[in-house]
C-alpha positions in Angstrom: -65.5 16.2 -59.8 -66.3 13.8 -57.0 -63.3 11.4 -58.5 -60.8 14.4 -58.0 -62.7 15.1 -54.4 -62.2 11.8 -53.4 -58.4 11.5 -54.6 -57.8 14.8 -52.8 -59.5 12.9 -49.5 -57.0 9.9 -49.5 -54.0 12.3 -50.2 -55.1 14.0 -46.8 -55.1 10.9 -45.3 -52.1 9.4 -46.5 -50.0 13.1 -45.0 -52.3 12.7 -41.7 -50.8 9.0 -41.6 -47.3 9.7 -42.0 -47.3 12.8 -39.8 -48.3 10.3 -37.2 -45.8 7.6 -38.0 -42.9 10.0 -38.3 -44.0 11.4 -34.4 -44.0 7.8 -33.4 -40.7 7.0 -34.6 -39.3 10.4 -33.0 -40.3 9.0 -29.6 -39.2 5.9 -30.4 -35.9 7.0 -31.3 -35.7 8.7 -28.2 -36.7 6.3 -25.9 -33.8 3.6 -27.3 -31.3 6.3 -27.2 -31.9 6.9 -23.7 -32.7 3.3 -22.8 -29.1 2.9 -24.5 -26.9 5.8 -23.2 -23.2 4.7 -22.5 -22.9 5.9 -18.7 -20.0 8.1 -18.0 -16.9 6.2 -16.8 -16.0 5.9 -13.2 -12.2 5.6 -12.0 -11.2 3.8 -9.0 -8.2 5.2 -7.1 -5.3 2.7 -7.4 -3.8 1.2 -3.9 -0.1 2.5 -2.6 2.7 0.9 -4.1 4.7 -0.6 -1.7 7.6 2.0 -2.6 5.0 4.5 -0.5 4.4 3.0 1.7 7.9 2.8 2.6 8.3 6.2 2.4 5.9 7.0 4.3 7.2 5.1 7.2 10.9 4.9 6.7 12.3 7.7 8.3 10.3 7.6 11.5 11.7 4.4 11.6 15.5 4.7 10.5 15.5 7.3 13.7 13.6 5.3 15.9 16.3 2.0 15.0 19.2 4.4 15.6 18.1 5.8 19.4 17.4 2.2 20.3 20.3 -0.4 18.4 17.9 -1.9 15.9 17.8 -2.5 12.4 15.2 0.2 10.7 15.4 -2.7 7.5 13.7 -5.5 9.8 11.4 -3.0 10.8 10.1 -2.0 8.0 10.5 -5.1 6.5 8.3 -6.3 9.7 5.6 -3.9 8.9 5.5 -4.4 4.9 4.8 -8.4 6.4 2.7 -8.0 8.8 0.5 -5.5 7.7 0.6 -6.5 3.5 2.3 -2.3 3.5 -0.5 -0.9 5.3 -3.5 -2.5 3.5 -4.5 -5.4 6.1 -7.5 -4.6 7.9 -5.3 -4.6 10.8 -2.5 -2.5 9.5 -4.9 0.2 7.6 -7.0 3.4 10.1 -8.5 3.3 12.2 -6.7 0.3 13.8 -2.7 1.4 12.5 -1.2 -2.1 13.4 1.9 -2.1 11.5 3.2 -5.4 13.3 0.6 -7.4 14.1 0.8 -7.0 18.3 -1.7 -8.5 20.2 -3.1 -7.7 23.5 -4.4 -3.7 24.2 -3.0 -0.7 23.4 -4.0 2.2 26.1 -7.2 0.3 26.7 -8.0 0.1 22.6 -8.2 -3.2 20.9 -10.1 -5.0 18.0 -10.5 -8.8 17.1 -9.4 -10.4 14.2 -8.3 -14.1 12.8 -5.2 -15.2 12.3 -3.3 -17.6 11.1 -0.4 -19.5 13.6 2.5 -22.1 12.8 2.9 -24.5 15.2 6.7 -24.7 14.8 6.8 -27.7 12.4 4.9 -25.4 9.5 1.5 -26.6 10.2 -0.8 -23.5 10.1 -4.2 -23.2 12.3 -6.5 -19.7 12.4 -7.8 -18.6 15.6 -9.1 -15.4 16.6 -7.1 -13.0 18.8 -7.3 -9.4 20.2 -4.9 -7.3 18.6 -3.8 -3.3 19.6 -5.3 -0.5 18.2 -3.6 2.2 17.4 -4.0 6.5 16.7 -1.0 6.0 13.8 1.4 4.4 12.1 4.2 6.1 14.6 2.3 5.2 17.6 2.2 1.0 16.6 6.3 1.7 16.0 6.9 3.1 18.9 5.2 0.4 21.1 7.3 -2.1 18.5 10.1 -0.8 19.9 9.4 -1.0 23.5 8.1 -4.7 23.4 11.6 -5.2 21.9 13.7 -3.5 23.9 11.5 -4.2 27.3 11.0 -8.4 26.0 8.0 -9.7 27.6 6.5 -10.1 31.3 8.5 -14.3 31.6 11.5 -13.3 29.2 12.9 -9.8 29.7 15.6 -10.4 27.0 13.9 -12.8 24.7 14.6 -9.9 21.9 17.8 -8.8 22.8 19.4 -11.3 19.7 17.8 -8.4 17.0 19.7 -5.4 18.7 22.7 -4.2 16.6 25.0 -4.8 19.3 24.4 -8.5 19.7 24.6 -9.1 16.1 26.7 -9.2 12.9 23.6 -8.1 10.6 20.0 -7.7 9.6 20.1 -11.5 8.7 20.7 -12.5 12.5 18.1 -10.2 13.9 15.6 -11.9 11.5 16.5 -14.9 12.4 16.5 -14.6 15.8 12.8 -13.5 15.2 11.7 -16.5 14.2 10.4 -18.1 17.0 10.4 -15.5 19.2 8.2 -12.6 17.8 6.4 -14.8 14.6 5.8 -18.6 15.2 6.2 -18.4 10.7 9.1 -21.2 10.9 10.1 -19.0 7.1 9.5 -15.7 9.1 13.1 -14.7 8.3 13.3 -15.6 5.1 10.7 -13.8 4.3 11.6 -10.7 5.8 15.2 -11.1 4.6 13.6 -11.6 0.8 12.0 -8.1 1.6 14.9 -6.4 2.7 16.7 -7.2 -0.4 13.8 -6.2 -2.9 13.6 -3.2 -1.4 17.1 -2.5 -0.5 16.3 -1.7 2.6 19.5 -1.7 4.2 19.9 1.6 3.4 17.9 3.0 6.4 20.7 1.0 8.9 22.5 4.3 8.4 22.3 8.1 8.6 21.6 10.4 5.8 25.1 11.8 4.1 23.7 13.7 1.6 20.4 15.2 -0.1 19.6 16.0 -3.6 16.7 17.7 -5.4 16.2 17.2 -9.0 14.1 18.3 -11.4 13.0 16.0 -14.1 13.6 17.3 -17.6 12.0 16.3 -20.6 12.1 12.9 -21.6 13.5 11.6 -18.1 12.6 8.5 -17.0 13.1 7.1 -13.4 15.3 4.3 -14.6 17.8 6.8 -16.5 17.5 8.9 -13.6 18.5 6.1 -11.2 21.7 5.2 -13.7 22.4 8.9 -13.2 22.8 9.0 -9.8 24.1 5.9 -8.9 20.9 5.2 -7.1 18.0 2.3 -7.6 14.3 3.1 -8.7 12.8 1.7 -5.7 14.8 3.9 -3.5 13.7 7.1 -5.8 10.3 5.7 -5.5 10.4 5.6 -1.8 12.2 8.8 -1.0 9.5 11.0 -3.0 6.4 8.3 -2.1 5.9 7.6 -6.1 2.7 5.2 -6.8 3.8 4.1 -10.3 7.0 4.8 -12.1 5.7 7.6 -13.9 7.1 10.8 -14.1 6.8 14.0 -15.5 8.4 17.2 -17.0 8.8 19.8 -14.2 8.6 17.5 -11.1 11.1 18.0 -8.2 12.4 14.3 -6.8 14.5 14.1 -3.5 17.7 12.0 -4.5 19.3 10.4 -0.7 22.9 9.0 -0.3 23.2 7.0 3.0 
């Protein structure tokens, strides 16, 4: 009797043990598993493309090249350059500097570094004040007047990049260099820009407006082949950030 009393003691303990044990091991379980939890992923917001940029400037500036006999290409081609599309410290809000213009605008200036050629293609950085500006059409308006108005000792020190007193884009850049960049490649660059974005094509009025709607299956490149047009300029017209596109969406197709 006090054999089987005894057995029936160490089977009590033996439960009483692994009741414990298996409570430990739930917390334990618990603890890794929250020690260990995959965090939920975050997604970054991609930069503009340069393509939106564009679009976002080009037609303030074709209008602004044709009232004043310049070349809306170098413009923008200017303010892709000078302020990397809009993503420069200088060229992004709250300072809107699309061309890099020193000095004050209405009393509102900030002060950055900068690099400058010295004409032989040696390059220095100093620090300068540059203009602040409320937007992206206020900094291309005052373009145009320092252009058209030259500066205080050279009234017509940028009269070589009007239409009038040139034969095309390629002279007005070139007569830039020099004169409005100290870049001894400034118009080579610029030129380079012109072409990859075809550019040119904001030299002239608008002849004709389309608006499509992409069907099923569309791409922008078989779009582009459809319409006699290139993908940069659809991605410019309708401010694309990639060259994604879907069923359903209405694109703006230009002929200039």
């Amino acid at each position: 009797m006090k054999s089987l009393k005894k057995q029936l003691q160490s089977i009590l303990i033996i439960v009483v043990v692994l009741s414990i044990l298996g409570s430990l091991g739930i917390v334990l379980i618990n603890t890794i598993s929250t020690q260990t939890a995959i965090p939920e992923p975050q997604y970054i917001e991609e930069n503009p493309s340069v393509e939106e940029f564009i679009g976002e400037i080009a037609e303030t500036a074709r209008q602004l090249s044709a009232d004043n006999d310049l070349y809306a290409s170098v413009m923008i081609a200017q303010a892709i350059l000078e302020s990397n599309y809009g993503q420069s410290g200088l060229g992004s809000s709250p300072y809107n500097n699309l061309f890099g213009m020193k000095g004050k605008y209405k009393n509102n200036s900030a002060t950055f570094a900068t690099s400058e050629d010295d004409g032989a293609g040696n390059m220095s950085t100093i620090q300068a004040e540059f203009r602040k500006y409320p937007s992206y059409k206020d900094s291309m308006e005052d373009y145009v007047r320092l252009l058209r108005n030259g500066v205080s000792w050279n009234k017509d020190i940028y009269k070589g990049a009007f239409k009038s007193n040139s034969n095309s884009y390629a002279d007005a850049t070139k007569h830039l260099t020099g004169t409005y960049a100290t870049d001894s490649k400034y118009n080579e660059k610029l030129n380079q820009l012109i072409i990859e974005y075809d550019l040119q094509q904001y030299d002239q009025p608008v002849k004709d407006k389309t608006t499509i709607t992409v069907s099923d299956g569309d791409s922008l490149h078989q779009i582009a082949q459809a319409y006699d047009v290139k993908v940069t300029s659809i991605k410019q017209w309708n401010q694309l950030r990639s060259d994604t596109v879907e069923s359903g969406q209405k694109l703006n197709i230009y002929h200039y």
